[in-house]
C-alpha positions as CSV (number, residue, x, y, z in Angstrom):
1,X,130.4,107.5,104.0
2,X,127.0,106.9,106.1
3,X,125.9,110.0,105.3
4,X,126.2,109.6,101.5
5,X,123.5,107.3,101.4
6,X,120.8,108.9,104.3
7,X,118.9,109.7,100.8
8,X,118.8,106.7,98.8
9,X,118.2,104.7,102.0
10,X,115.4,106.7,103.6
11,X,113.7,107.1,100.0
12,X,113.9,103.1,99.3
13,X,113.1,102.1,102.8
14,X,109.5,104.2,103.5
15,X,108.4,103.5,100.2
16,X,109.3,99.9,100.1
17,X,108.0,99.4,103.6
18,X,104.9,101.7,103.0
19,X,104.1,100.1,99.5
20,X,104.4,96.2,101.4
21,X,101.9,97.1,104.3
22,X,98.2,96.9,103.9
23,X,96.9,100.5,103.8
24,X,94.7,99.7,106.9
25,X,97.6,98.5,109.1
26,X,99.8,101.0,107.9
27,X,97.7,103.8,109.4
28,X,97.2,101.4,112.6
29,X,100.8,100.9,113.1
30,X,101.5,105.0,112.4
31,X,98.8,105.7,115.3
32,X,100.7,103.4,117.7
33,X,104.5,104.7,116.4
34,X,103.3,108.6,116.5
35,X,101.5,107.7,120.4
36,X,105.0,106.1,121.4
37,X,107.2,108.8,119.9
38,X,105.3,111.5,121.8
39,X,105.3,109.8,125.4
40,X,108.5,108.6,125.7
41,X,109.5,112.7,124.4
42,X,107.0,113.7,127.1
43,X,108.5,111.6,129.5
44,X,112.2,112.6,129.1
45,X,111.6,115.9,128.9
46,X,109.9,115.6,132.6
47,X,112.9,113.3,133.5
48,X,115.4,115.7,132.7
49,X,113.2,118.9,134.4
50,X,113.0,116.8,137.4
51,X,116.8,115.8,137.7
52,X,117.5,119.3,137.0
53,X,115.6,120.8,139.9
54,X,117.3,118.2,142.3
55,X,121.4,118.4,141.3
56,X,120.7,122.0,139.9
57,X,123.6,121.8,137.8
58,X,124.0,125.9,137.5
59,X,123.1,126.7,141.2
60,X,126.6,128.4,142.6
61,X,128.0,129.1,138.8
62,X,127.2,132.0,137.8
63,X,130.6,133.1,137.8
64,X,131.3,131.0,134.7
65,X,132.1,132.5,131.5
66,X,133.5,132.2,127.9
67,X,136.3,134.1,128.9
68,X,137.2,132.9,132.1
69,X,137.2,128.6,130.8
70,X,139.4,130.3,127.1
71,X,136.3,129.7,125.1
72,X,135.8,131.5,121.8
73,X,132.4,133.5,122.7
74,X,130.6,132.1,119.5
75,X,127.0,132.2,119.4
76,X,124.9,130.3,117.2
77,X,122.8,132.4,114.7
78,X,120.5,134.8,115.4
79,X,117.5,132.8,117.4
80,X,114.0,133.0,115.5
81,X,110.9,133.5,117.0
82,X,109.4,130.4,118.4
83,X,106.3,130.5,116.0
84,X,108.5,130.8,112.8
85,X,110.4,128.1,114.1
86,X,107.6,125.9,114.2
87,X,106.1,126.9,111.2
88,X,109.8,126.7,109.0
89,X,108.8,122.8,109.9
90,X,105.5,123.0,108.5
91,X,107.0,124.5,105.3
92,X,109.3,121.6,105.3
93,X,106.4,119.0,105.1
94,X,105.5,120.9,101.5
95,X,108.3,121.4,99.9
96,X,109.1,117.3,99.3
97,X,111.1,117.2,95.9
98,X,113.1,118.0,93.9
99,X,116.1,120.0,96.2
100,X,116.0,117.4,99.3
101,X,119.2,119.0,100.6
102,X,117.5,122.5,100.8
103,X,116.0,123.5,104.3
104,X,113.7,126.1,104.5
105,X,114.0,128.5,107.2
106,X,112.9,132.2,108.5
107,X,115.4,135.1,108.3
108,X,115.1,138.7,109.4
109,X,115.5,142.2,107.9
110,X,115.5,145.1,109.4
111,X,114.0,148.3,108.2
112,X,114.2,151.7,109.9
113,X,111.4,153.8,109.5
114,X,111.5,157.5,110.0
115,X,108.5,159.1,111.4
116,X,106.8,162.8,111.1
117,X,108.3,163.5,114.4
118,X,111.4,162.6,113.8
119,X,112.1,159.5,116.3
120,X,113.5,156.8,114.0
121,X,111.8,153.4,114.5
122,X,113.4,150.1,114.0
123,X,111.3,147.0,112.4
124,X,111.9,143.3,112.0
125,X,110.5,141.2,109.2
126,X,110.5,137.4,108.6
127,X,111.7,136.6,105.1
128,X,112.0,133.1,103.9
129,X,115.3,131.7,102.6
130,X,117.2,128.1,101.7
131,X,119.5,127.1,103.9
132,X,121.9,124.7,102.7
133,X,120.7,121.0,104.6
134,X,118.7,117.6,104.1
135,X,115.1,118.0,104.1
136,X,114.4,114.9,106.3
137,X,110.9,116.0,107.1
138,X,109.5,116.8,103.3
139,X,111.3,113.0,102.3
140,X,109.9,111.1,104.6
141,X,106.0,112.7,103.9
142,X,107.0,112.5,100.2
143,X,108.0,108.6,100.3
144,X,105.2,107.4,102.2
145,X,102.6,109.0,100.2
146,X,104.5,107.5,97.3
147,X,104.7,104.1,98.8
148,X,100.8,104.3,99.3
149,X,100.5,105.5,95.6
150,X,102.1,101.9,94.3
151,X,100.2,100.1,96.5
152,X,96.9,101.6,95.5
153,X,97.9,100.7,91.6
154,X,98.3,97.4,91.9
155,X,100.0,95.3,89.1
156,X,100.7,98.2,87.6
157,X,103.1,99.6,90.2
158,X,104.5,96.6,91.3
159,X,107.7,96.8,89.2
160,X,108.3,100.4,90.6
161,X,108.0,98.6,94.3
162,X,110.3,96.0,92.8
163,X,112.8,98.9,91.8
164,X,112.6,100.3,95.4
165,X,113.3,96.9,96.9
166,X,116.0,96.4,95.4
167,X,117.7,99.4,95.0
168,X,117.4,99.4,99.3
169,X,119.0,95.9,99.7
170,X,121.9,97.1,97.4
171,X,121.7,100.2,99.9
172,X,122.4,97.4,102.8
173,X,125.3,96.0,100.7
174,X,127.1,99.2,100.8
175,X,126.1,99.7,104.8
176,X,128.1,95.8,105.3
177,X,131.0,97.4,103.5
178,X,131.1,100.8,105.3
179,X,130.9,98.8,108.8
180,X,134.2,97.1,108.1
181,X,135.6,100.7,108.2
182,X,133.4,101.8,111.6
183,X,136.0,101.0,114.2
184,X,138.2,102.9,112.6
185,X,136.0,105.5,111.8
186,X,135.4,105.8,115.3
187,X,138.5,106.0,116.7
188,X,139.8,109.1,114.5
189,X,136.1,111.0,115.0
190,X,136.3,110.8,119.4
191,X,140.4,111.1,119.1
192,X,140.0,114.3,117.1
193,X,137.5,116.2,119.4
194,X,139.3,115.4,122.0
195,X,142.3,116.8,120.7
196,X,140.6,120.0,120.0
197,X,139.9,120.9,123.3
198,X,142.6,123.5,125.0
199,X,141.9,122.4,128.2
200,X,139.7,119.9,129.2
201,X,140.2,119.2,132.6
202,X,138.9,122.6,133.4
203,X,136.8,123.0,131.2
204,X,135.1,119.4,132.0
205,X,135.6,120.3,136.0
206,X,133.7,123.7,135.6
207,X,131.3,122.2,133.9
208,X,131.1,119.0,135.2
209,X,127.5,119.1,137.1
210,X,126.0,120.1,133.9
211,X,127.2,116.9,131.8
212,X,126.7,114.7,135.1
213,X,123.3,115.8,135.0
214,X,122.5,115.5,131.2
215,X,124.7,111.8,131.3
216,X,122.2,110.7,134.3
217,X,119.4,111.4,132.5
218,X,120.1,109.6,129.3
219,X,121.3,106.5,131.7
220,X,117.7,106.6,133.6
221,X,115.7,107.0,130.3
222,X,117.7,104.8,128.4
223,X,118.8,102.1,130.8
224,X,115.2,101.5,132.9
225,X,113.2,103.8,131.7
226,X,112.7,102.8,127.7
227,X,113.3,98.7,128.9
228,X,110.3,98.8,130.9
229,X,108.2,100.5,128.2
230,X,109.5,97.8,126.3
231,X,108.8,94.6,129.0
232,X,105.7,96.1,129.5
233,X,104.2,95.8,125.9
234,X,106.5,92.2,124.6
235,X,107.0,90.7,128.3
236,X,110.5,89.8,127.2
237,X,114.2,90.9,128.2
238,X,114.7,94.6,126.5
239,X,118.1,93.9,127.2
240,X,118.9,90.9,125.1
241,X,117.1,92.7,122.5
242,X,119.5,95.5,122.8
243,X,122.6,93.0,122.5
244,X,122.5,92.3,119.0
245,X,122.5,96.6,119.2
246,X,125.8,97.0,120.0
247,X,127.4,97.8,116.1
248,X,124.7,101.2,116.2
249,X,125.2,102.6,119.9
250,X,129.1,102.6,118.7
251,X,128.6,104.4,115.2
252,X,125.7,106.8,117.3
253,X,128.2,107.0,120.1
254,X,131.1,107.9,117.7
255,X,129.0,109.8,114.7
256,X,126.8,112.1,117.2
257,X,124.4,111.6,114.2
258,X,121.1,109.3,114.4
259,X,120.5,109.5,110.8
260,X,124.1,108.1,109.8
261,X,123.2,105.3,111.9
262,X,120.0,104.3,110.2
263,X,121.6,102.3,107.8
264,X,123.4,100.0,110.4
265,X,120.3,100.1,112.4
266,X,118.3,99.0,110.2
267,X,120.8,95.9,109.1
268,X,121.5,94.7,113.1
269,X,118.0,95.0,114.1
270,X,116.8,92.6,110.8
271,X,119.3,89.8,110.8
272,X,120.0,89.6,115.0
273,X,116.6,90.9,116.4
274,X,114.7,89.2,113.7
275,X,112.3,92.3,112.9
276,X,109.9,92.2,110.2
277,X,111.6,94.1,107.4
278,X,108.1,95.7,106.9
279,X,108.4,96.8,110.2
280,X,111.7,98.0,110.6
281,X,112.2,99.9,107.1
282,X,108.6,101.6,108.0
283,X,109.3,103.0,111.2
284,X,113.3,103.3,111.9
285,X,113.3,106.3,108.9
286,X,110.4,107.9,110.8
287,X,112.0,107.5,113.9
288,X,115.3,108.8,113.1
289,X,113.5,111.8,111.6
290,X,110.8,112.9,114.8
291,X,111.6,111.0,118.0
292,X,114.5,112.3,119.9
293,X,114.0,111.5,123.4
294,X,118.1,111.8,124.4
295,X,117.7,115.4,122.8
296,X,114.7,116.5,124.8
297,X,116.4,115.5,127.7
298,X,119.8,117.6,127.1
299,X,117.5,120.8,126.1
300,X,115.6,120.7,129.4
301,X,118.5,120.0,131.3
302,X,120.4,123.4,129.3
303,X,117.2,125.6,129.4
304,X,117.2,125.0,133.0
305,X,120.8,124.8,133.8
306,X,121.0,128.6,131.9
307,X,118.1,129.5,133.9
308,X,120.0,128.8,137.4
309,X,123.3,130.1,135.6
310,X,121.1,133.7,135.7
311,X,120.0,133.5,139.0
312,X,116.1,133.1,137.6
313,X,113.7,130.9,139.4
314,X,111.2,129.4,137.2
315,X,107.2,129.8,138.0
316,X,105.3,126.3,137.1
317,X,104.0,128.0,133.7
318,X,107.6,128.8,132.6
319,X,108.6,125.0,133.2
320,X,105.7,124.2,131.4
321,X,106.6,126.0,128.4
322,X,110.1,124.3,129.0
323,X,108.3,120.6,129.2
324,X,105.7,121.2,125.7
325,X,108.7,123.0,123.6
326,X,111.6,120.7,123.8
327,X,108.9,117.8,123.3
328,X,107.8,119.8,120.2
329,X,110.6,121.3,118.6
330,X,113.0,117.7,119.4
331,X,110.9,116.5,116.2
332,X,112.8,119.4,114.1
333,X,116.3,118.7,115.6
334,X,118.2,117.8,112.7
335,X,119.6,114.3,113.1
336,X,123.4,115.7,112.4
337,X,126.5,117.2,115.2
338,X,125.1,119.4,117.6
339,X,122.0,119.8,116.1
340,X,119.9,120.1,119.1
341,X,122.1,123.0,120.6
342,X,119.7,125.6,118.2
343,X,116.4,124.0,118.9
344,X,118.0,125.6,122.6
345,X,117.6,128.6,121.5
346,X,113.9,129.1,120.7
347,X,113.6,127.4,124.4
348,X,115.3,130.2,125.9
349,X,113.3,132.6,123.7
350,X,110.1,131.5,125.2
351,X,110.8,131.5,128.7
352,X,112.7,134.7,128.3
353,X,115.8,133.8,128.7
354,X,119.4,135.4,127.1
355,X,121.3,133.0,124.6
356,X,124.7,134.3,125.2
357,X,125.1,131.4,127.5
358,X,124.7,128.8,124.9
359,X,128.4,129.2,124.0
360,X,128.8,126.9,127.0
361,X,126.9,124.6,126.0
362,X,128.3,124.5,122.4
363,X,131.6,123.8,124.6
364,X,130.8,120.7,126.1
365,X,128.2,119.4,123.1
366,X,130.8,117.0,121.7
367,X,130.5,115.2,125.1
368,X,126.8,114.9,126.0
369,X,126.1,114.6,122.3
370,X,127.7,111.2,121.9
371,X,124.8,109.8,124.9
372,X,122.2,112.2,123.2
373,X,122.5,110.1,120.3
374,X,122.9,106.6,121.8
375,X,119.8,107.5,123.5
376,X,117.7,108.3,120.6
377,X,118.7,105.5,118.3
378,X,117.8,102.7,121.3
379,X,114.1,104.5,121.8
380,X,113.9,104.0,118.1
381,X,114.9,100.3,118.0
382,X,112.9,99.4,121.2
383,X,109.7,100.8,119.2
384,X,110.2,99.0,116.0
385,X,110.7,96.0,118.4
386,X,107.3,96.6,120.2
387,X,105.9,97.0,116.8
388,X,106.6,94.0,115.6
389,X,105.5,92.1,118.7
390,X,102.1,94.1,118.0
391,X,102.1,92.7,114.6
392,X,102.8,89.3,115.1
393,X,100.0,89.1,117.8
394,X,97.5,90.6,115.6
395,X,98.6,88.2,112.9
396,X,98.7,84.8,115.0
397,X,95.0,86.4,116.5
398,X,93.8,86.5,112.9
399,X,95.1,83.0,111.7
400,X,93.5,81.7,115.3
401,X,89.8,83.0,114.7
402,X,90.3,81.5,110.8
403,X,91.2,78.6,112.2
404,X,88.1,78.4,114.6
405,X,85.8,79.3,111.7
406,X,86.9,76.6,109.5
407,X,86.3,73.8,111.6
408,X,84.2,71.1,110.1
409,X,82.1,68.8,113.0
410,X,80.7,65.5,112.6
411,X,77.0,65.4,111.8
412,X,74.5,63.4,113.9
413,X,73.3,60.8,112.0
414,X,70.6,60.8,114.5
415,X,69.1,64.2,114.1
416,X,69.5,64.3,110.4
417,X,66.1,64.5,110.0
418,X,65.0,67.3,112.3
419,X,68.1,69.7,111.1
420,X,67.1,72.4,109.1
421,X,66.4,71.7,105.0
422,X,69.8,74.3,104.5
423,X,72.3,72.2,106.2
424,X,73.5,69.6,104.0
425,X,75.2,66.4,105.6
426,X,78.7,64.7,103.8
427,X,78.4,61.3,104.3
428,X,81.8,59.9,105.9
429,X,83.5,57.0,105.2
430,X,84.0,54.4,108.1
431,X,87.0,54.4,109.7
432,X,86.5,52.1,112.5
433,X,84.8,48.9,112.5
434,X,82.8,50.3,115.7
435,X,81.5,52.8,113.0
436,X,79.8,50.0,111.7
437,X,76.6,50.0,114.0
438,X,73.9,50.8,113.8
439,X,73.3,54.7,113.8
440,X,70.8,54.4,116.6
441,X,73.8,52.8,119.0
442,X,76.2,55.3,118.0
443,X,76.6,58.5,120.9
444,X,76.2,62.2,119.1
445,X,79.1,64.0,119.2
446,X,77.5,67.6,118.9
């Protein structure tokens, strides 16, 4: 039921909340949101490289196996190269309308070629397809440059901003509805993975440093970490802020999905935060769609836990190719289950690493997933809650220096006549009876 309306929502909200902002703050407040996204990524992607190193989650392990824990050996599709991977995102930012639920992405074919000699070569060629799946990326550049369009027209768009205004608080309607039905929702979703399982004691005690580790992380970025981002910008309590939260972490906790909890996000963080609704419908969509701290966090902690599974010790360029690709490619993580376990992948292709392992970490996803999730929904809200602060403070700085301007002083009756012939003097009314005298008694106030 949440994700029926990720379209309508993230459409309504970006252009409503693009269309309401002054063109000059919009780009001001984008600067800030894009510099926040990255450094928090950037952060918890060290975080996670750095907890890795010191539990080392696969040191000792390398006897694990698919076989051995009863796991089905299924592997995620064939990994792409880590340049088509990034540009299959830049494709995405074309191809806006009008098949949103169309992703684009690089497949391979394979041609033999036969030489004169006889030895039989083997070629691989990148070939774009559809794959079936939302197109986050091309919606979100497509309704903020239509957001900016209205604006720019003026009366004449004003009823299409209407439209959009509407049609996202009738959105909101239907998100109070759906969240009568959460608890229950959540129940069945957790009860039915866990039912799944064939044996999860093993499986969980076999595996157990590895989701330690990840679970650590997410608690350190998301519990200290992200608060004191957030003290350091508003000087307020990040945890009172996150109270009025607690509806979202369930439904990201119990969905695994960050974009199915936009819509509850966005409702909690209005009426018991009090957040601009410029703010919030401006920034949460974005947010959803590029910053994934809890993600970059559980792909370092894999690449590296795969890496000590193999017995491979990783040089410092190696864990910096680690540190920049999980920052970069946890902005094309789809915001749906498990959809950070193939971003893994073109990790392990750049460091040179095999990806039959990743079947164990498809194994325990539905676990680490949940705090993945939680994790990238609260560094979402905390930066809509530092942008409004920013706002606010440029706003109350604004009406300060008009006030200053504005102010009118009393002339000096004395001086009146040595003032410059520009300046012209409103004669006052008195007030007072001691404003009676004589101008000569009375003491200059300039």
């Amino acid at each position: 039921m949440l994700k029926m309306i990720i379209l309508p929502l993230v459409v309504c909200s970006l252009v409503s909340g693009a269309a309401s902002l002054d063109p000059r703050s919009l780009g001001k407040l984008g600067g800030i949101a894009i510099a926040y996204f990255f450094l928090t990524t950037l952060g918890a992607s060290a975080l996670a490289i750095a907890l890795a190193f010191i539990i080392q989650p696969g040191a000792g392990a390398s006897g694990l196996s698919t076989n051995s824990l009863g796991l089905d050996d299924t592997l995620p599709p064939t990994s792409k190269d880590t340049v088509d991977s990034f540009l299959d995102l830049s494709h995405e930012l074309k191809a806006w309308c009008p098949f949103p639920y169309l992703q684009y992405a690089t497949d391979y074919k394979t041609i033999v070629r036969n030489t004169t000699i006889g030895n039989v070569t083997f070629e691989k060629i990148p070939i774009g397809t559809e794959i079936e799946g939302m197109n986050i990326l091309g919606l979100v550049l497509f309704s903020l440059v239509l957001g900016v369009a209205l604006k720019k027209l003026g009366p004449e768009g004003e009823e299409l901003i209407r439209f959009f205004n509407s049609f996202n608080e009738a959105t909101m309607v239907l998100v109070s509805w759906i969240m009568w039905y959460i608890p229950i929702g959540i129940m069945f979703l957790v009860g039915s993975k866990i039912v799944e399982m064939e044996d999860i004691v093993r499986l969980v005690t076999s595996l157990g440093k590895y989701i330690f580790a990840s679970i650590l992380g997410h608690i350190i970025h998301g519990g200290i970490i992200l608060p004191l981002v957030y003290f350091a910008f508003t000087r307020k309590n990040p945890f009172s802020f996150l109270l009025g939260l607690i509806t979202p972490f369930a439904t990201a906790f119990a969905t695994c999905s960050s974009s199915a909890t936009l819509q509850s996000m966005i409702k909690c963080i209005e009426e018991n935060n009090g957040v601009d609704k410029r703010i919030s419908r401006f920034i949460l969509p974005i947010g959803a769609t590029v910053n994934m701290d809890g993600a970059a966090i559980f792909q370092c902690m894999a690449a590296v836990f795969i890496a000590q599974l193999n017995n491979m010790d990783l040089n410092a360029g190696q864990i910096f190719t680690i540190l920049v690709t999980a920052t970069a490619s946890s902005v094309g993580a789809a915001g749906v289950p498990a959809g950070g376990v193939l971003t893994i992948a073109i990790i392990l292709e750049a460091i040179g690493l095999p990806t039959n392992d990743l079947s164990l970490i498809l194994a325990v996803d539905w676990i680490v997933d949940r705090t993945t999730t939680v994790v990238n929904v609260e560094g979402d809200a905390l930066g809509a809650g530092i942008l409004h602060y920013l706002n606010q403070k440029e706003t109350k700085e604004k009406d300060q220096e008009l006030k200053e301007v504005n102010v009118e002083a009393i002339p000096n009756c004395k001086s009146e006549e040595e003032t410059s012939p520009l300046v012209t003097h409103t004669s006052q009314a008195p007030t007072h009876p001691s404003d009676t005298m004589e101008p000569a008694s009375k003491e200059s106030v300039l």
